[in-house]
Every structure is written in C-alpha cells, then in structure tokens.
C-alpha positions in Angstrom: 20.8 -54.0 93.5 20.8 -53.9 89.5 21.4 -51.0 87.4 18.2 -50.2 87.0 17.6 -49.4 90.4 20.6 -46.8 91.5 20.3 -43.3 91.6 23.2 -41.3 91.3 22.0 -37.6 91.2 22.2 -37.6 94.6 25.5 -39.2 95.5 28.2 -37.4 97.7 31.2 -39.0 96.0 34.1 -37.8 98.4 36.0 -41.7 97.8 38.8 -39.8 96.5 42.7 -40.2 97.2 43.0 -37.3 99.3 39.7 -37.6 101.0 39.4 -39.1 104.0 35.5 -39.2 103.5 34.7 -36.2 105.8 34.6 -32.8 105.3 35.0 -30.8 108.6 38.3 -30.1 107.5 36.8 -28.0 104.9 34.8 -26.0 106.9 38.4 -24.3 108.4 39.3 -21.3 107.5 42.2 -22.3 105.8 40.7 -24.5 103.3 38.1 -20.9 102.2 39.1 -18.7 99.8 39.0 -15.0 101.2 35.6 -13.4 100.8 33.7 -9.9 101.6 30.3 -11.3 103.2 29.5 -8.1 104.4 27.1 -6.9 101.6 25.6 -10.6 101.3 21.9 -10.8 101.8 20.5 -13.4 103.1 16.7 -13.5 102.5 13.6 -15.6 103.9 14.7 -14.6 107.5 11.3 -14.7 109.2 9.2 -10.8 108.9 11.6 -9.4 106.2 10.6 -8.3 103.1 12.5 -8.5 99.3 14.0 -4.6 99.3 12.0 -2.2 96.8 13.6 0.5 95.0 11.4 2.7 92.7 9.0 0.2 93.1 11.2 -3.0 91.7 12.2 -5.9 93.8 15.6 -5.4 94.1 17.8 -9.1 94.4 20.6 -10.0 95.9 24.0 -9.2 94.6 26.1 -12.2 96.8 25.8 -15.6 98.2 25.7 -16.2 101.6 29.3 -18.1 101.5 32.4 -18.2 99.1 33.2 -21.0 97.8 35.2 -23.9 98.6 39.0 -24.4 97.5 38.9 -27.7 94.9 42.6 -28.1 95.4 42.3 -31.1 98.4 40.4 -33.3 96.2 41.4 -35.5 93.6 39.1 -36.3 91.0 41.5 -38.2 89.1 40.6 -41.3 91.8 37.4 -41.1 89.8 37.2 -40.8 86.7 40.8 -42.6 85.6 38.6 -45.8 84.9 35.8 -43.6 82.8 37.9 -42.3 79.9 35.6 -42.3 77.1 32.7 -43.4 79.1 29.1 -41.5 79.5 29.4 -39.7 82.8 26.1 -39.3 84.2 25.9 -42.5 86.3 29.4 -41.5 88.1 29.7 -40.4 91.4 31.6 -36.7 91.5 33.4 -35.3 94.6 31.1 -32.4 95.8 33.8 -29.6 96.0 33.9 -29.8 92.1 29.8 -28.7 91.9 28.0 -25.5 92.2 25.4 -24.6 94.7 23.2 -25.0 91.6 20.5 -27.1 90.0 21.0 -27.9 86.3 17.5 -26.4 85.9 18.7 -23.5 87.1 21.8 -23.6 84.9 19.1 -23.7 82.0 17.1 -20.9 83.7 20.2 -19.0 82.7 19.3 -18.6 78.8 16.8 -16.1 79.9 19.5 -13.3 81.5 19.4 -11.6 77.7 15.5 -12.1 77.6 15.5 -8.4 76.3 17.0 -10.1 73.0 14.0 -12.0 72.6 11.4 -8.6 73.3 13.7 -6.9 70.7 13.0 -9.7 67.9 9.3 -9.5 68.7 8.8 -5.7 68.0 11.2 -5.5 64.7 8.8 -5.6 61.5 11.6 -7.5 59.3 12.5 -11.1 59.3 15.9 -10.4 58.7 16.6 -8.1 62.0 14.2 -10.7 64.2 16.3 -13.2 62.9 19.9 -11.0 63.9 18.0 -10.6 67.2 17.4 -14.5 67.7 20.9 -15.1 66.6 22.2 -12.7 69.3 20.0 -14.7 72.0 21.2 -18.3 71.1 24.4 -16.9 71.4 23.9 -15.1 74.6 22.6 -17.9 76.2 25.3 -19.8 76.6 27.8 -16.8 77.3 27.4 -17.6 81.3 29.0 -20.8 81.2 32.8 -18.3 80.1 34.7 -19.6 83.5 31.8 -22.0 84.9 34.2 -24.9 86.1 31.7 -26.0 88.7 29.3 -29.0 87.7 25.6 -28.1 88.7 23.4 -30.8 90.8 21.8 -33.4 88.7 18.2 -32.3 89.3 16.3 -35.1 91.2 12.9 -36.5 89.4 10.1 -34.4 89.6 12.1 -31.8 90.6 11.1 -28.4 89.4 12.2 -24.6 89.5 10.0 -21.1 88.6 11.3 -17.8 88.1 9.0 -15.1 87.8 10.9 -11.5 86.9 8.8 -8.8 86.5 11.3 -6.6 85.3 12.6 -8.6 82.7 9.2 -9.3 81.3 9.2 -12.9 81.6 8.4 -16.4 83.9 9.8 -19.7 83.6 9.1 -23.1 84.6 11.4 -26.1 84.3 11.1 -30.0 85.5 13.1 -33.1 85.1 10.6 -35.5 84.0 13.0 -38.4 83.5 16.2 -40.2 85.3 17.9 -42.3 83.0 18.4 -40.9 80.7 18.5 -37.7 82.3 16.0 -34.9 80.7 14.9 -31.4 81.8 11.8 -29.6 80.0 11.4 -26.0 80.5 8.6 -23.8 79.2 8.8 -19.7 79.5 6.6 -17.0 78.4 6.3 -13.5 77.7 4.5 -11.4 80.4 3.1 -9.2 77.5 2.3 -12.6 75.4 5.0 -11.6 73.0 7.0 -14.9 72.6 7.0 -18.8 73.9 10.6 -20.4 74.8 10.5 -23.9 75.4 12.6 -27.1 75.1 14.2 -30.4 76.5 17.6 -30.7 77.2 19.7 -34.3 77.5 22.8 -33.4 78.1 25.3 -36.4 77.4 28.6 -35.9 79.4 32.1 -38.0 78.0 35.2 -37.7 79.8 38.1 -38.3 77.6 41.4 -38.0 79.9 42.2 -34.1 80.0 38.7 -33.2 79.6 35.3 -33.2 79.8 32.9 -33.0 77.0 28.9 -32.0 77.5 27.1 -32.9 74.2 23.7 -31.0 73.9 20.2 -33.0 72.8 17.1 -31.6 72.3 15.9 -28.9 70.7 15.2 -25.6 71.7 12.0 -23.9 70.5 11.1 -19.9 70.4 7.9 -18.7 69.2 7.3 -14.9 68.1 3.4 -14.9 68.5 2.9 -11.7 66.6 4.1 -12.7 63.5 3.4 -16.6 63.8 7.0 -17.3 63.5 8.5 -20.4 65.3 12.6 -20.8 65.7 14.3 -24.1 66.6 18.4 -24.8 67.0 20.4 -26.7 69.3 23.5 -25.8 71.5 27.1 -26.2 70.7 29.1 -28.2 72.5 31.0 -27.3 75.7 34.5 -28.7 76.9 35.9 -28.5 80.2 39.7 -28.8 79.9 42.4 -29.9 82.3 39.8 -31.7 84.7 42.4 -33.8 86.3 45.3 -31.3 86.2 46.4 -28.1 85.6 44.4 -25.0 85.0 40.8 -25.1 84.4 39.7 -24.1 81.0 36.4 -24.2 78.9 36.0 -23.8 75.5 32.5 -24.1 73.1 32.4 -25.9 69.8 30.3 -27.0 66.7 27.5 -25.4 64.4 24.3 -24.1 65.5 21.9 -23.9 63.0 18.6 -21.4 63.3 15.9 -21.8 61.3 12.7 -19.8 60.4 10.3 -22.4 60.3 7.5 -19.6 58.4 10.2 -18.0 56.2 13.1 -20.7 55.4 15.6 -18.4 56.7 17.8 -19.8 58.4 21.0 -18.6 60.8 24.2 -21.1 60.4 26.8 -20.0 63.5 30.1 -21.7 63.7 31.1 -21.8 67.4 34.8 -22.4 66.7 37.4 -24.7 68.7 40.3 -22.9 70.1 42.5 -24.0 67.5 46.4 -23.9 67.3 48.2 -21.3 69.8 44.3 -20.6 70.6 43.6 -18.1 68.0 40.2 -18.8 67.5 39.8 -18.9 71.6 35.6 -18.4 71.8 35.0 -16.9 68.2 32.0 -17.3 66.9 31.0 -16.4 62.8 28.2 -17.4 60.3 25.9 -15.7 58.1 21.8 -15.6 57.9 20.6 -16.9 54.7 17.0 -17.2 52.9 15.5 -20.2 51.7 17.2 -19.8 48.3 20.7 -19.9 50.5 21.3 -16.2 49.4 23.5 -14.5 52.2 21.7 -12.1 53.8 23.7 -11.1 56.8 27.0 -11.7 58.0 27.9 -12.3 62.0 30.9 -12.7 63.5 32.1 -11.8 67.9 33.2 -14.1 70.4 30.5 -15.6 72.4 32.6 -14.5 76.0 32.2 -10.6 74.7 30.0 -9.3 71.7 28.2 -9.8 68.7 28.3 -8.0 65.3 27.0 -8.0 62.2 27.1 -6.7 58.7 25.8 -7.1 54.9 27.9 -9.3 52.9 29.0 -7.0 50.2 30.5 -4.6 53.0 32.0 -7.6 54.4 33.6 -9.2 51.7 35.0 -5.7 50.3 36.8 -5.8 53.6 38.4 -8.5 53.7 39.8 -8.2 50.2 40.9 -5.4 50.9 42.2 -7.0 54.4 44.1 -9.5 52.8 45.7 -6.5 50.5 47.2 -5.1 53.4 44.9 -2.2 53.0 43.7 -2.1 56.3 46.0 -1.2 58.9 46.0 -4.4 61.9 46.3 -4.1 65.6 48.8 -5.4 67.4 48.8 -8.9 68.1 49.4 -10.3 71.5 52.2 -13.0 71.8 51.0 -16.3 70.3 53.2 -18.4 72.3 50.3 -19.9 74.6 51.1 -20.4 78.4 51.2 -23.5 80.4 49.0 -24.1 82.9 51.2 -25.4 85.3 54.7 -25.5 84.9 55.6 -28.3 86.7 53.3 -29.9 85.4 54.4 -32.3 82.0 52.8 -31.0 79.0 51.4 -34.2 77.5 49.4 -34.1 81.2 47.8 -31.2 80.3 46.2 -29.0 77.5 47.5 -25.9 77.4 45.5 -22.8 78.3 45.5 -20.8 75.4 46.0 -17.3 75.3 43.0 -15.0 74.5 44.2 -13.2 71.1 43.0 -9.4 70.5 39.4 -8.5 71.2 37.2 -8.6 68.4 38.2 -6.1 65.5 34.6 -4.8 64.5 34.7 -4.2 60.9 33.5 -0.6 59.7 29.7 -0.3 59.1 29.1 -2.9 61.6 25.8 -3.5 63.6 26.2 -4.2 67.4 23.7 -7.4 68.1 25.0 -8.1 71.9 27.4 -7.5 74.1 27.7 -9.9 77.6 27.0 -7.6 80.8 29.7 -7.1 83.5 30.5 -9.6 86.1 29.9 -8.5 90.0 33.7 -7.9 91.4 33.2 -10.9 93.2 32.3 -13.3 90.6 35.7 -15.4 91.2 34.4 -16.3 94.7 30.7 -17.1 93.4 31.8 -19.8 91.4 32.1 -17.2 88.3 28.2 -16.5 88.7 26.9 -13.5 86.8 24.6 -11.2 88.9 21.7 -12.6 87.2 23.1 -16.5 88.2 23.3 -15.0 92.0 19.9 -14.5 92.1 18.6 -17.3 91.4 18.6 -19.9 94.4 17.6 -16.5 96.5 14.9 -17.7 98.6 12.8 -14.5 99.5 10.7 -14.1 102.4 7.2 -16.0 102.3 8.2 -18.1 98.8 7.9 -21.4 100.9 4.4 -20.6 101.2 3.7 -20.1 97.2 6.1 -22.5 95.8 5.4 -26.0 95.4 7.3 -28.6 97.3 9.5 -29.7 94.5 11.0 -26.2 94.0 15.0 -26.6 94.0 15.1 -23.4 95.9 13.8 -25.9 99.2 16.6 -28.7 98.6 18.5 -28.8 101.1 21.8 -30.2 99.5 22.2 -27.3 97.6 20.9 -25.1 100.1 24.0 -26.4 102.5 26.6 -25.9 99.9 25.2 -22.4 99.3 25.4 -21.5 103.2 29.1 -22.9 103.4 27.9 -25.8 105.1 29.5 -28.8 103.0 29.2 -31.3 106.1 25.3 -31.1 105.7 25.5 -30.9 102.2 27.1 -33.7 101.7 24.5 -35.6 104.9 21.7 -34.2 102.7 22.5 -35.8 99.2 23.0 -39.3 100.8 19.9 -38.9 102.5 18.2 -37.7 99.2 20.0 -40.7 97.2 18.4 -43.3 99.8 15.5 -41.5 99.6 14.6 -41.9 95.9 16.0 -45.3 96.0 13.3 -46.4 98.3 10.8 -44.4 96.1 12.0 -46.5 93.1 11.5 -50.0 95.0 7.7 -49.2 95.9 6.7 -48.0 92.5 8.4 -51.5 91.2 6.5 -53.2 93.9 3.3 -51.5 92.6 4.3 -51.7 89.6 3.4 -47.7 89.1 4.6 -45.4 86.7 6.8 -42.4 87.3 3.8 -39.5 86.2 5.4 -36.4 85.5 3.7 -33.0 86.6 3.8 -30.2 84.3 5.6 -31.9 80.9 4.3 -35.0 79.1 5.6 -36.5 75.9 5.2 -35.5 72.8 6.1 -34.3 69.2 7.5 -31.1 68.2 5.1 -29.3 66.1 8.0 -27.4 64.3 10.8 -30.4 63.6 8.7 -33.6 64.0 11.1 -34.5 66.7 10.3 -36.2 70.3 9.9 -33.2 72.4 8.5 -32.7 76.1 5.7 -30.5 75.7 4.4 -28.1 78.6 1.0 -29.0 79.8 -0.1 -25.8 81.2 -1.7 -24.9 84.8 1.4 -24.6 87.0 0.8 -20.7 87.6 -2.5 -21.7 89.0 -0.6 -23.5 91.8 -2.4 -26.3 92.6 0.5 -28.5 94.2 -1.3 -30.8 96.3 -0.2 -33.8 94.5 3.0 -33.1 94.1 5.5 -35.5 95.2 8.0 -35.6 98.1 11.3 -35.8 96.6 13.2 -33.4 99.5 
C-alpha cells in the first residue's frame, strides 16, 4: 500500500509500551476515575421525549460515562520518532482523545453566539467591532484544560446543530483527507449574521509538546449593515505530552478586520512567558483605517474581556508606573513543577496563574467565560454547552442524514465507557474507507463533496470552502456510507 492510500483518522493506535493491545483492562473499575452518573441523561431511548421546561428543550448536563484514566498508556512509544514532524498521519493511543469529532470541537465557537446578536443590533462600528473582538476571543476560551485530542472527522462526515434558544444552526463537513479540512457554515435564525470558514489545522510535535497551527480563515457577516469580518486563530500548545502535568497555553496575533470600514482589531494572544506571568493574557487595541487607536482591550482569554479608550488607558498607566496606583498582591512567582520526580529538562514547567485581571477604572466589560458544570474534570473539561453536543435525542436518527457524527459509533462507544468497541469500531471504520478509496481509484471517481465546494473568499481573495446551500431541506438520499 503507498501513501496515498492509508487512512489514519480512523486508527486505534494502542502499540504503546504499556499496552498490551487490548483494553478490557480499562473497562475495570480501577482504571475509572470516580464519577456521579446519577443525574446523567441518556437520550434516544426508544418513546422518550427531549424534557421541556417553559417551553425550551432542555439538554443534558452529563455524559453517560466519565472518562478514562490516561496514566497506563504511554504515548512517548509514539511520538519519540515524530519530533518536529506534522502529526496528522500518526496513529494516537485512544485514551488520549475525546468522545468528540473535531467538527464538533469547531461547533464550539458558537457557545458565545449571543456576542455575535450583540454586534448586529449596536448602530456603531466601533462597539460591533468590541463585540466581534469579544467573540473571536470567546471562541477559543473552551479549549482552557482541553487535553483530549478530538476524532479526526472521517470524509464526508458532517455534524448540524440547530439551538433554538441561542438563535442559531450550524452545519459543518470535512470535505477533504489529506490534507485534512473542515468547512462549516452557520446562520442567524432572525437572518442577522453569516459565520462561516475552513479550518486546516496543522499539528507539530516538538518533544515536550504539541503545537496545533490554525489555517483558514474565518468569515462573519453582519447582514444589516453589509459588513463582513475575517481573522484567523492563535495558536494552541499542549505542553508536557509525554511527561508531567498537562498544560495548554494560546499564542500569536489575531488580526480582525472590517472589510466595509478599514477598521481593524489587532489582539496579542500572549505566550506564558518567564515564571508564567503572562499565563493566557490577551491585549490589543481597535484601530481605523488611518491606524488611529480607537479602543484599547486587554483580559485573559480563560476569564474576561475589557476594554477602554486610549486616553483613559494611557493616563493609567503613567500614572501606574508612578506608583500612583496602589497594586494587589502578587502571588508567588516561583512556578511549580509538574512532577517532582520528574527532571526538569523532561518537562516544562506549569506555570503559575498570576493575579486575575486588574480591570482598570472606567473599564467596559466585553465578555466574561460562563461557569463550568462541577463535574467538568470527569467530562474531559467539557463546558455545559460541549456536553450537549454529541446528545442524540429521541427520533434525530430519523431527521439527520447518515453522515451525522452523532451516529459514529467510535465515538459513540468512547462516550458510553465502552473503549473495547470503540476501539473495534475505528479499525472497522479505517478498513472501511480504505476499501472506499481503492474503488474510487479503480473507477477512477472523484471524492464529490456534499454541502461545501471550492472556492474563493469574496472578502480576502483567499481559497476558501464555500457553503452551497440546501442542507436544511434534507434531502440525504445520496449521501454516502462512511459509518
């Protein structure tokens, strides 16, 4: 077999030194972390309906399983020959993912849609703009403690989500393999705004950690006042993937522009820095076309965002760096080790979170992250709006199409607590799609995506993944059988 023709997004991967290449010993109690079940909900059971209160679907608020420990697994028996290498051809241990599709990881921008209904109604550029600012920033705040990986989506896989409550519906699909891209496309209920994009991530281990770079660019249309917005996402780092204490940081410059006004947003997503004082800070400033600061922002992306006018800010910190202003107390800078017996040129050091944000007098509140279920640490650190997302409610088989990562069954094992079919199912998926790959070479067919086809971005210029339209009529009778 060459290259050409492996699939790897569904590969178990459990060839590690501690793995014996079964999981049965997982399943015992032992090797789960304790877990309340009691108020889980497991939906789609045959006659039941989603509960109602005040006439809004209510979701669930647990899965149906904790998950896994990660400690009996050794990943280092992979990825010691892949320093420096792109990751999305190698084959991970299934412990180390979520019970997650990456399109559902992307579904996750839209938990602070509310941002984007807020930028739609404000008559000024400048406060749409703070408002679009807040969003980009919000939508990356779930990944704060998201150590899991999420499935590679399969091709032609897809995933909806309609909420009614949050005033929006979403469709995503990975139209392509190697390289791996996922195109997504969500609207407004009330026809306020268009959110759409294609994502590549590219994945680079680099000995202590893991790095995703993002590709594509993300697109948000305010219809009311013809305004289109395009950026791209920071960077994310996974540290201590081998040993030690799991940590994650986000880096780089995100820049937002106005593509009717020239204004344009310029956030620095900072890296931790030394003894992790800048630990998830985020600042920049909004700007016209003439570069004149307008607006000044500053927060951590794991807690809050601000903002304030630039002559207010500047006056305080001259004044700041006068001694004026009286300072909180600091916590200890000394970071802590992750492991201390573990050597300390094995490991980056988990810095400590400094002192929350100090919010400047005069300041403007932009967004602040919502509170975590009390059992987020046995969720895999999902938020309550990342819980509901893989809920399969009763009678959706019927409605969605068959493609729908909500009905693949890898995923749908891991969620359960059942990591023996888990594991059954991605093999079975892997050959699968292989077999799919050999007849369309034999034909010599095309892979035809569904709902995305290739394009231009009207806004940048750029190679984009445009949405095609029609899926909410739900005609699914050709799509394929990828499950």
């Amino acid at each position: 077999m060459n290259g050409e023709e492996e699939f790897f997004d569904a590969v178990t991967g459990f060839d590690s030194d501690n793995s014996t290449g079964e999981f049965s010993e997982a399943n015992k109690v032992s090797g789960m972390i304790d877990f309340d079940t009691s108020k889980s909900t497991r939906s789609g059971r045959s006659g039941e309906r989603p509960p109602q209160e005040n006439g809004v679907q209510k979701h669930r608020t647990a899965l149906p399983a904790p998950m896994f420990t990660r400690s009996d697994f050794s990943v280092w028996s992979i990825l010691k020959k892949c320093i420096g290498l792109e990751l999305s051809k190698i084959t991970m241990p299934i412990a180390f993912n979520e019970p997650l599709s990456f399109l559902q990881r992307i579904t996750e921008y839209m938990e602070h849609v509310y941002l984007i209904h807020k930028a739609a109604s404000e008559t000024q550029a400048l406060e749409r703009m703070q408002s679009v600012a807040a969003f980009a920033v919000s939508a990356v705040a779930s990944q704060w403690e998201r150590t899991g990986k999420p499935f590679n989506p399969l091709l032609g896989e897809t995933y909806e989500l309609i909420r009614e409550d949050l005033g929006f519906r979403f469709i995503s699909e990975q139209v392509s393999h190697h390289p791996p891209i996922s195109a997504f496309y969500s609207e407004g209920l009330n026809q306020d705004f268009m959110f759409h994009g294609s994502i590549y991530p590219k994945l680079k281990f680099w000995g202590k950690s893991v790095e995703a770079e993002p590709r594509g660019t993300i697109t948000l249309e305010l219809l009311k006042h013809n305004e289109a917005y395009t950026w791209t996402n920071p960077t994310c780092c996974v540290h201590n993937v081998i040993l030690g204490q799991l940590w994650i940081e986000q880096y780089g410059i995100v820049e937002i522009l106005n593509h009717r006004t020239g204004d344009k947003c310029i956030l620095h997503f900072k890296p931790c820095g030394l003894f992790g004082k800048e630990l998830h800070r985020v600042e920049g400033y909004i700007q016209d076309r003439n570069r004149k600061k307008l607006f000044i922002i500053y927060g951590k992306w794991t807690e809050c965002l601000w903002g304030i006018d630039p002559v207010s800010y500047e006056s305080f910190k001259k004044h700041e760096r006068r001694g004026d202003h009286p300072r909180k107390a600091k916590m200890d800078d000394s970071p802590e080790k992750a492991n201390s017996d573990v050597p300390g040129d094995m490991t980056d050091d988990v810095p400590v979170a400094q002192e929350t944000v100090q919010v400047i007098p005069g300041s403007k509140l932009l967004w602040r992250i919502n509170s975590r279920p009390p059992n987020s640490a046995q969720m895999y650190n999902f938020t309550s709006f990342t819980v509901s997302l893989n809920e399969l409610e009763s009678g959706m088989e019927k409605t969605l199409p068959p493609t729908d990562c909500r009905l693949r069954p890898d995923i749908r094992g891991m969620e359960n607590g059942n990591m023996d079919l888990a594991s059954q199912e991605k093999e079975r998926l892997e050959e699968k799609q292989r077999e799919a790959r050999k007849e369309r070479a034999k034909e010599e067919a095309e892979w035809r995506t569904r709902w995305f086809y290739p394009g231009t971005n009207p806004y940048t210029g750029a190679p984009d993944w445009l949405y095609a339209g029609d899926y909410f009529e739900r005609n699914f009778s050709d799509c394929p059988d990828i499950y």
